[in-house]
C-alpha positions in Angstrom: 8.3 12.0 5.0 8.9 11.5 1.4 6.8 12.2 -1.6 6.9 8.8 -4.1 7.5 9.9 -7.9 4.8 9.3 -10.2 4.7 6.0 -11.8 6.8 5.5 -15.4 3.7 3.3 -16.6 0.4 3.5 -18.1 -1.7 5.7 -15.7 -5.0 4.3 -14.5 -8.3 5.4 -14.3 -8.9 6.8 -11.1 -6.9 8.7 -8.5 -7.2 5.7 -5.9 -5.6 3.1 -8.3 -2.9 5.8 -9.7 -1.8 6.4 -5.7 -1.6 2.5 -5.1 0.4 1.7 -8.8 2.5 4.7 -7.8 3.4 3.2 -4.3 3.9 -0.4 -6.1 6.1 1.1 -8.4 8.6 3.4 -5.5 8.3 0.3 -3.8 9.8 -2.0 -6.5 12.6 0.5 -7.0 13.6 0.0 -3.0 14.3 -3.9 -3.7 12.7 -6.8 -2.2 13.3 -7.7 1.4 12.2 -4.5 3.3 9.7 -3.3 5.8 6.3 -2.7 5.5 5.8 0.7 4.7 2.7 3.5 5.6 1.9 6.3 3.6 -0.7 8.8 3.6 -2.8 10.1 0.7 -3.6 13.7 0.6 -5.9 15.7 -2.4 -2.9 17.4 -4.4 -5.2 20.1 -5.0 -5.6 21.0 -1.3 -2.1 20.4 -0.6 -0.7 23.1 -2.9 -3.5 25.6 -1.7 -3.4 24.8 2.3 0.0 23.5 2.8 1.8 25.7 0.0 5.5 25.4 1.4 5.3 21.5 2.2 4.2 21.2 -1.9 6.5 22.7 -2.8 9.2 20.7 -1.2 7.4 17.9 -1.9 7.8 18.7 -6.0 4.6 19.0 -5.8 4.3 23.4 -6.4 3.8 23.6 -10.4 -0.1 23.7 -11.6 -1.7 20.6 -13.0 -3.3 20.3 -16.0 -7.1 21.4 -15.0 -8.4 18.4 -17.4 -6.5 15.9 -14.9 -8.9 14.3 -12.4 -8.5 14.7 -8.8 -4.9 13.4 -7.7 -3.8 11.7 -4.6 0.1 12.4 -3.5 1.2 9.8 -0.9 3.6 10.7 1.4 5.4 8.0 3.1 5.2 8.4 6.9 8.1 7.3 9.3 8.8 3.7 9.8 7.1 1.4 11.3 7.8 0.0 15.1 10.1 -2.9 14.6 8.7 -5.9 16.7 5.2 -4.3 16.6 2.8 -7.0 15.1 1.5 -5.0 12.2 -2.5 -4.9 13.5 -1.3 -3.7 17.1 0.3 -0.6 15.2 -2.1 -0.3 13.0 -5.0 0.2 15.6 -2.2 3.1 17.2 -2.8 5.1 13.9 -5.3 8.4 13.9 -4.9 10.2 10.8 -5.4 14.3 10.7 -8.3 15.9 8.5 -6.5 16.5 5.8 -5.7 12.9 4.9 -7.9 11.4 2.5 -6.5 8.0 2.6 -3.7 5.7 3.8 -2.0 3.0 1.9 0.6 0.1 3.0 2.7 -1.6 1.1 3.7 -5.2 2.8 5.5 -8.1 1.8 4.1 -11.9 2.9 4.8 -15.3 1.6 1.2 -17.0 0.1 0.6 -20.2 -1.2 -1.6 -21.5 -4.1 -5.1 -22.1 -3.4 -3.8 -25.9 -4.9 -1.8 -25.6 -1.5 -4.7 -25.5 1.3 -6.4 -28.9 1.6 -1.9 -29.6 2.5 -2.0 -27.4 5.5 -1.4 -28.8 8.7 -4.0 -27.9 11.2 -4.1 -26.9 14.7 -0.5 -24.7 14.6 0.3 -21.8 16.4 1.0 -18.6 14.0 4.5 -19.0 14.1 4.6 -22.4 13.8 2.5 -22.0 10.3 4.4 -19.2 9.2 7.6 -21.7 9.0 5.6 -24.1 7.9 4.9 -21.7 5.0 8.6 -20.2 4.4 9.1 -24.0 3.7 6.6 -25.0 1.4 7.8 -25.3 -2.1 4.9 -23.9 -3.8 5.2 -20.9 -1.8 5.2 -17.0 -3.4 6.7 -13.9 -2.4 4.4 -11.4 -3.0 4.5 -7.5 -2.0 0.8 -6.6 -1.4 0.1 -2.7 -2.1 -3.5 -1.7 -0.2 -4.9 1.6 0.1 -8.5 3.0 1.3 -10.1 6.4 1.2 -12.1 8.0 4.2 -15.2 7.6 1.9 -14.3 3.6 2.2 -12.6 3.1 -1.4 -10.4 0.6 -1.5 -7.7 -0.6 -4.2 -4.6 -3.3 -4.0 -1.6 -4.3 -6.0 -0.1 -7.6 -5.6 3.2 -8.4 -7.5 5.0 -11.5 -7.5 8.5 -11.5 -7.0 9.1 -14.6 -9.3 7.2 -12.0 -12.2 8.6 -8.1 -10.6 8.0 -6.4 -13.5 5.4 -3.8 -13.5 3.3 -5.1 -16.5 2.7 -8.2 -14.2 0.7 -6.4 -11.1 -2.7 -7.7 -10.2 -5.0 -4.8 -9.0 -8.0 -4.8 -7.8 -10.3 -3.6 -4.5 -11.0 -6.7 -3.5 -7.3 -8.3 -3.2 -6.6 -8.0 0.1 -10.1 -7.7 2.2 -8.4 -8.0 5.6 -5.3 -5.4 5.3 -8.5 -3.1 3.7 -10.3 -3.3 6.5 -7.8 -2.9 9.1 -6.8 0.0 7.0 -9.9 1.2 7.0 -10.2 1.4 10.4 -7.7 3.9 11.2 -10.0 6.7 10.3 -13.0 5.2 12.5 -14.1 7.7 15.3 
């Protein structure tokens, strides 16, 4: 487990979008190319007070300014089961209490909207995927998602044609699907 620095941008808003810009950013320092990766998001405050030790090797052990709102820490979990279609793991995962949340940070190739009415139909997922990794309007893009217990939910997408961090897209409603199979690794 590793705790992901804080981000060198603007912050945003809220706890759930500064957790998912944080992940984008650790993320883009690891290069393009890699493995999805799962984190989970536990309440800073009730980390330092329940969990003391792990804080503090975590960096996480000096006091935060009490006019801060509520903050999120991820903490990357271990990797992911190569081979392991990424929904068939997913629906594996039961999280502990004390995680708020869970983000995942994935990289897919996506084509323009301009892109759909050219899709051949009646192809097997494979067989679209390559269909895909040829198209020449095709994107890289690493998608960021994270929910909360409560049902939050924030995304990041960056392009790898634009990888700079002034050029991430967030929103909660980016990736519905990833949210919702996110989502359901803290039903009962």
């Amino acid at each position: 487990m590793s705790n992901v620095p804080p981000p060198s941008g603007p912050l945003a808003a809220n706890p759930l979008t500064r957790a998912v810009l944080e992940i984008d950013e650790y993320a883009a320092g690891l290069g393009w190319d890699r493995p999805a990766r799962l984190f989970a998001l536990v309440d800073t405050a009730r980390l330092r007070e329940q969990e003391p030790g792990l804080a503090a090797q975590l960096g996480l052990d000096e006091e935060t300014d009490t006019t801060e709102a509520a903050t999120l820490t991820p903490i990357e979990q271990d990797e992911l089961p190569a081979g392991t279609p990424l929904d068939e793991f997913l629906a594996t995962i039961a999280w502990p209490d004390a995680v708020v949340g869970c983000a995942l940070t994935v990289e897919r190739l996506m084509l323009p909207p301009s892109a759909e009415d050219s899709v051949p139909q009646n192809l097997s997922e494979k067989q679209l995927a390559a269909w895909v990794a040829k198209h020449p309007d095709r994107q890289e893009v690493r998608m960021t998602v994270a929910v909360l217990r409560d049902g939050s939910r924030e995304a990041a997408v960056r392009l790898r044609e634009k990888d700079s961090p002034t050029d991430v897209l967030t929103g909660a409603d980016l990736v519905p699907g990833l949210a919702e199979a996110l989502s359901a690794t803290f039903a009962d």
